[in-house]
C-alpha positions, 0 to 999 in steps of 0.5 A, spaced: 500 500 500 503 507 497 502 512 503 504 519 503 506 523 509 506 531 508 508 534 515 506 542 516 502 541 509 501 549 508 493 549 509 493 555 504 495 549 498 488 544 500 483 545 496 477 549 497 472 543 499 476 541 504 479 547 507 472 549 508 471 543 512 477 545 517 475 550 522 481 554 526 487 558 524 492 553 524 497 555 518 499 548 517 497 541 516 498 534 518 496 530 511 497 524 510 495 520 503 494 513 502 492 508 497 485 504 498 486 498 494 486 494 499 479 497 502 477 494 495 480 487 497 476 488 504 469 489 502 466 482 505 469 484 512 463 486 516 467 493 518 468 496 510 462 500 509 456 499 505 456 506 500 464 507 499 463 514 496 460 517 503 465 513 507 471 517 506 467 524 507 464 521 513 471 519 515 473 526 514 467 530 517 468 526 524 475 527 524 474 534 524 469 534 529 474 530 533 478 535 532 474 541 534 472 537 540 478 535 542 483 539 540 489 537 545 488 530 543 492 532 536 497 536 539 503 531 537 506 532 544 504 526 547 509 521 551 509 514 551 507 514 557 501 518 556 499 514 551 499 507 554 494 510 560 489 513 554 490 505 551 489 502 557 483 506 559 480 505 552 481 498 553 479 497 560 472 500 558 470 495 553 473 489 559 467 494 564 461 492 559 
């Protein structure tokens, strides 16, 4: 699978329909782009989504409203340790149901 990486993506460079999208006055943005061949190859998982073309706007709005939410849980400056306590927690809330 080919992946694309861009770190600091000037915001002033994304189209228009996804600029509209982001919300906040950040100059730059993590982007990152990848090949979905094998999200073909996986469509009988009971994960893949029924309407394909929906999914990744669908993906992207609720990324953004994450975002917006939640700012500080996209700062990138997060240390081992915090984010070993965020999995364990995480995976502590599933054990509880």
């Amino acid at each position: 699978m080919n992946k694309i990486v861009l770190e600091h993506y000037p915001v002033s460079k994304l189209p228009k329909d996804v600029r509209d999208r982001l919300q906040g006055d950040a100059p730059t943005v993590r982007l990152v782009i990848e090949d979905d061949e094998k999200s073909e190859a996986l469509s009988s998982s009971p994960f893949a989504f029924v309407e394909k073309e929906n999914a990744v706007a669908d993906n992207l709005d609720n990324l953004l409203r994450r975002y917006r939410e939640h700012p500080e849980n996209f700062s990138g400056k997060v240390t081992v340790e915090e984010a070993v306590a965020r999995i364990r927690k995480l995976r502590d809330e599933w054990d509880d149901e």
